[in-house]
N, C-alpha and C positions, 0 to 999 in steps of 0.2 A: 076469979080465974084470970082474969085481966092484968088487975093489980098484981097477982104474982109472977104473970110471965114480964111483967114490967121489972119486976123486983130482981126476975133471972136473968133478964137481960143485961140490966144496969151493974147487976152484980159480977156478967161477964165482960162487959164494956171496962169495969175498974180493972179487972187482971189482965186484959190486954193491955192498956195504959199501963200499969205497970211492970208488966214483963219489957214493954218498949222502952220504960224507963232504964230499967235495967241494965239489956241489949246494949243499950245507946250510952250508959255510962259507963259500961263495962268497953263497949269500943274506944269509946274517948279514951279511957285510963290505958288501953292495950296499943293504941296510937302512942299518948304521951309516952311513954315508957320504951314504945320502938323508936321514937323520933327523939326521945332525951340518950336512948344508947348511940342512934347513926348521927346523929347531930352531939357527938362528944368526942374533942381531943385527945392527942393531941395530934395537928396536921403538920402538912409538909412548907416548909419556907419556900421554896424552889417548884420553878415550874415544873409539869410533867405532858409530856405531848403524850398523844395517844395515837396510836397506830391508824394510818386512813384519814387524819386529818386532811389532808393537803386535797383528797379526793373531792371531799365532802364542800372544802371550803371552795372549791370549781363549782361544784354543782349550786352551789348558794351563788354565786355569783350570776348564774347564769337566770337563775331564778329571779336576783334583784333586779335586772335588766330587764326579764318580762315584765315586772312590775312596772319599772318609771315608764316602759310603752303602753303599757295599760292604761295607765292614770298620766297620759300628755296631756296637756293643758291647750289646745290647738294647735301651737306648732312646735311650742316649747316644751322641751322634755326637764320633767321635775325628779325632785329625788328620791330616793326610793322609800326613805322614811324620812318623817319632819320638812313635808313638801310647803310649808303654808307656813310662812315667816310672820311676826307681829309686828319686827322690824329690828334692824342693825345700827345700832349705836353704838358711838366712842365713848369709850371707858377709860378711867385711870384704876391700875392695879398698883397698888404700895402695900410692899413687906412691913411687916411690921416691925419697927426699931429695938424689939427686948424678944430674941426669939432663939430659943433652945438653939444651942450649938449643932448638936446632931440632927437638925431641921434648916441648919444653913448650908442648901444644896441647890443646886440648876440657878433657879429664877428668884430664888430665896435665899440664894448666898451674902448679897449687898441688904443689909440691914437699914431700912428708908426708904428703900429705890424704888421709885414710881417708873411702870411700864405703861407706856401706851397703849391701848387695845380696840379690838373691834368686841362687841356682843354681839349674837345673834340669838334671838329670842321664838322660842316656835310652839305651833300644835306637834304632834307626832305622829300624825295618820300620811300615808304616802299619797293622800286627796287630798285639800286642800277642801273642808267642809266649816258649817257655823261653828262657829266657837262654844255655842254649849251645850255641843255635841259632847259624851263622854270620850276621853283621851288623854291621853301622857303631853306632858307638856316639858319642852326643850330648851337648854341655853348652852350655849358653845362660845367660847370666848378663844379670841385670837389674839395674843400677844405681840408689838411688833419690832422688828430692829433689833431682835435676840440675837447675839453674837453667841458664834462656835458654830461647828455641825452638827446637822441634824440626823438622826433614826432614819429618816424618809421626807426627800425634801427635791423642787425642783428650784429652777432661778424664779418662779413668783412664788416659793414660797419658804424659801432659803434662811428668811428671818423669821421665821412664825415659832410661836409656840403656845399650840392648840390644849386645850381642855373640852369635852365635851360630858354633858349630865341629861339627865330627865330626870321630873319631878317622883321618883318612888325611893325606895333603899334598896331595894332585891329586883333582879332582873326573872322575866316566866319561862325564860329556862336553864338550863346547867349550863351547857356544853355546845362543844359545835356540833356533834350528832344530833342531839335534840334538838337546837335549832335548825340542822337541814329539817326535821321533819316535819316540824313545825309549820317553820315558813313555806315549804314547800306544799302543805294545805291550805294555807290562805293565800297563797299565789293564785292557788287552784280553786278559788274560793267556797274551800271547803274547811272551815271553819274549825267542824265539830270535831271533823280529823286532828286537828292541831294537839287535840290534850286527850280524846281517847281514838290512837291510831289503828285498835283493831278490835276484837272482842274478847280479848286478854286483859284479866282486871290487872294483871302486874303490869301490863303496859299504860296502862292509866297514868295521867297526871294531874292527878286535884288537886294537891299542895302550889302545882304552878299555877292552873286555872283560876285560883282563890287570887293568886298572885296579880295574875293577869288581869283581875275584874276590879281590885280597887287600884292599881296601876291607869286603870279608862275614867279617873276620876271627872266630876263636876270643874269646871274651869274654876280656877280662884278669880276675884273680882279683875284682879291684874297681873299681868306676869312678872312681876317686882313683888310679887305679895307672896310668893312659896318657896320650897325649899328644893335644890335641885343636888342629884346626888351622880358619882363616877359609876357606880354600878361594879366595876371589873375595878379589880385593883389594881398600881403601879409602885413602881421604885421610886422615891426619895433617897437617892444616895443608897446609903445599907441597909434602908429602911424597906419595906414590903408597907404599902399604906392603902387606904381608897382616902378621897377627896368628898367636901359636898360644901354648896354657897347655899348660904342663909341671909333674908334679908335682918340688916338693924337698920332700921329707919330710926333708930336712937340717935344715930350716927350721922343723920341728916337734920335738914328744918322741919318742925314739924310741921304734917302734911297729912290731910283728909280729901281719899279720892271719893268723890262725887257718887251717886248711886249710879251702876253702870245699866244700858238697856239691854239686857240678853238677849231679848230678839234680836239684835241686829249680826248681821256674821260676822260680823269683825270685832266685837266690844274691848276686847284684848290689845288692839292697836290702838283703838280709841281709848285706852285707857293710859295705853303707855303716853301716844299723844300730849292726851291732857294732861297729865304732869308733868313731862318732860318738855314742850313745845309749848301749849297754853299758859298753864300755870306758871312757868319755869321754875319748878321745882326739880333741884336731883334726888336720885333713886341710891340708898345705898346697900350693901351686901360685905360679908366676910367670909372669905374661902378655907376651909379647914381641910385637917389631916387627921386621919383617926390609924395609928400603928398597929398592924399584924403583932399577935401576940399568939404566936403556934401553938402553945401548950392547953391552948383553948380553939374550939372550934369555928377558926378563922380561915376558911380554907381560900385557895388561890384559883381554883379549876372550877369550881363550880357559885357561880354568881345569882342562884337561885336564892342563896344564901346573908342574910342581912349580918355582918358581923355585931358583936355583943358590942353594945357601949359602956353597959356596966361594967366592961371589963379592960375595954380601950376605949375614952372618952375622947373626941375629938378635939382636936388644940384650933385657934384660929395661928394662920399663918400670914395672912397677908387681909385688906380691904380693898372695895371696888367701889369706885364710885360710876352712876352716870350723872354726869353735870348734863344742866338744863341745856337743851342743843334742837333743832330743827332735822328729822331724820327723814319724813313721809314725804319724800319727791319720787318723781317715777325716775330717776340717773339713781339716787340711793339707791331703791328698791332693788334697780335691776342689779346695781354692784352687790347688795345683797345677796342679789340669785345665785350672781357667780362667784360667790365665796365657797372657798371648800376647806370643809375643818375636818378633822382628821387625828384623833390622838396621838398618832405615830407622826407628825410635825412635831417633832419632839428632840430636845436635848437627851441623850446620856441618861441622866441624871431622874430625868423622867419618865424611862420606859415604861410602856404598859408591859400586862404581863397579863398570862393566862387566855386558856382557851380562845372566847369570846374575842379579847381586844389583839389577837392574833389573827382572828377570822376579820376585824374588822382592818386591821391594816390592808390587806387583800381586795374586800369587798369595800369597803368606801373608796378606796384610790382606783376600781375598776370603773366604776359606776360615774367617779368623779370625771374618769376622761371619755367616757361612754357620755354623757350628758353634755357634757362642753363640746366634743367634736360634733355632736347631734345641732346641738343650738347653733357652733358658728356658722354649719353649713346651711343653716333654715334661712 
């Protein structure tokens, strides 16, 4: 009697198991199939605003400002995201000398020409927490003494011309809608809001959450050791591109950093440190361009979206060096603080474009003078 209710059991145990098998392949397949028809060309080359932008992108600002108050640091107000610097070193940026004619535009036009730059190297969290902690990880590079006018520029910042990345390919959300409402739950720190805002499963966002959770990666050993990407795309001349810097340490002496201690909170400074100051070894990298190809699903508006490589391959345009240099004083540091990068420091030639790096000309240049007037008057 035993044995056969074992047998009836076991033998209902398998049909469950496989009807979930089933269930679970049949929604995969019924996913793929919706996400290979919304996720197919061909899209639009040209921006498209949406209606209420302008609304939505107030209210995020007001939002980012609660943040940097939230997370002051005692008297000094940090930034609202990528509070916790590893540290800001001088860079040489040189085009490359054999480089497609239709990719000779802005800062890429002089074929050879070495720009001077600042890097800024960062966590991504608006805390300023241990480093192996999960999180996005930052580099912003500031070009200097760029002749012409700029997109959006004061008199300090009149020669700049900013690039900023984080370490993922696709950003965890679309649009400036989705990120007021986003941001506006984790302001609120409410989290779980962020990706399911109500008990509507069409409101759900798993496809970003996924995004979002390998986006909080494991620190890499050092912040010269990964790959950092534009996220939003911009113009290159007639071009529609995204950007992303890759290290080649091919490109450099060879160099083995030391086993780093993750307990300590900072191992990422001490890493750059040790190479760049101890060791004096430089750090090298190559900045690429990967071209909008509309007749495939390369869209402009929505950055959720990692464009195809198998379809547009990245070209390198230019290299970066950090030469061996002494950066960890507290006068660096603090000049570090008060740098402010900014996409929209920018040539013509280099507009951002889309949603997102529309909401960010607003919201970083708000924040930007919201923190500085905060600090001179501490």
């Amino acid at each position: 009697m035993l044995k056969r209710c074992w047998l009836w059991l076991g033998h209902l145990l398998g049909k469950l198991i496989v009807l979930l098998l089933v269930v679970g392949l049949g929604g995969w397949g019924i996913g793929s199939l919706y996400y290979a028809w919304k996720f197919s060309g061909p899209v639009s080359a040209e921006e498209r605003i949406p209606p209420g932008e302008a609304a939505l992108t107030q209210g995020i600002i007001e939002d980012a400002i609660r943040v940097v108050e939230q997370h002051r640091d005692n008297t000094r107000v940090l930034r609202d995201a990528h509070a916790k610097a590893h540290g800001c070193v001088k860079a040489e940026f040189t085009v490359l000398a054999e480089l497609d004619p239709a990719l000779r535009q802005g800062v890429f036009s002089e074929p050879g020409k070495t720009w001077q730059a600042w890097m800024r190297l960062s966590n991504g969290n608006a805390y300023p927490q241990f480093d192996r902690a999960r999180d996005a990880r930052g580099m912003a590079i500031k070009l200097l003494d760029v002749p012409g006018a700029k997109l959006m520029a004061n008199q300090s910042t009149a020669g700049d011309q900013d690039f900023v990345m984080f370490n993922h390919p696709s950003f965890f959300v679309r649009d400036v809608a989705e990120y007021k409402s986003n941001f506006a739950a984790q302001a609120s720190g409410k989290k779980v809001l962020a990706f399911f805002p109500n008990w509507d499963p069409r409101s759900w966002e798993l496809r970003h959450l996924i995004i979002a959770l390998k986006t909080l990666a494991p620190a890499p050993e050092s912040p010269v050791a990964t790959t950092y990407n534009s996220i939003a795309p911009f113009k290159l001349g007639p071009n529609n591109i995204k950007y992303r810097v890759i290290p080649t340490p091919e490109n450099c002496p060879n160099y083995e950093l030391s086993k780093q201690n993750h307990d300590l909170p900072n191992f990422l400074r001490n890493a750059l440190y040790q190479q760049l100051s101890l060791d004096r070894v430089p750090a090298c990298f190559a900045l690429q361009v990967q071209r909008q190809n509309p007749e495939h699903y390369m869209p402009i508006e929505d950055t959720s979206v990692e464009w195809d490589e198998s379809v547009a391959a990245f070209e390198t345009v230019a290299t970066i060096k950090l030469p061996a240099q002494d950066f960890d004083s507290t006068e660096q540091n603090l000049f570090c603080d008060n740098l402010s990068f900014n996409p929209w420091h920018s040539l013509p030639e280099h507009r951002p474009i889309g949603g997102i790096n529309r909401l960010r000309k607003a919201v970083y240049e708000a924040v930007s003078v919201y923190r500085h007037e905060r600090n001179s008057s501490n």
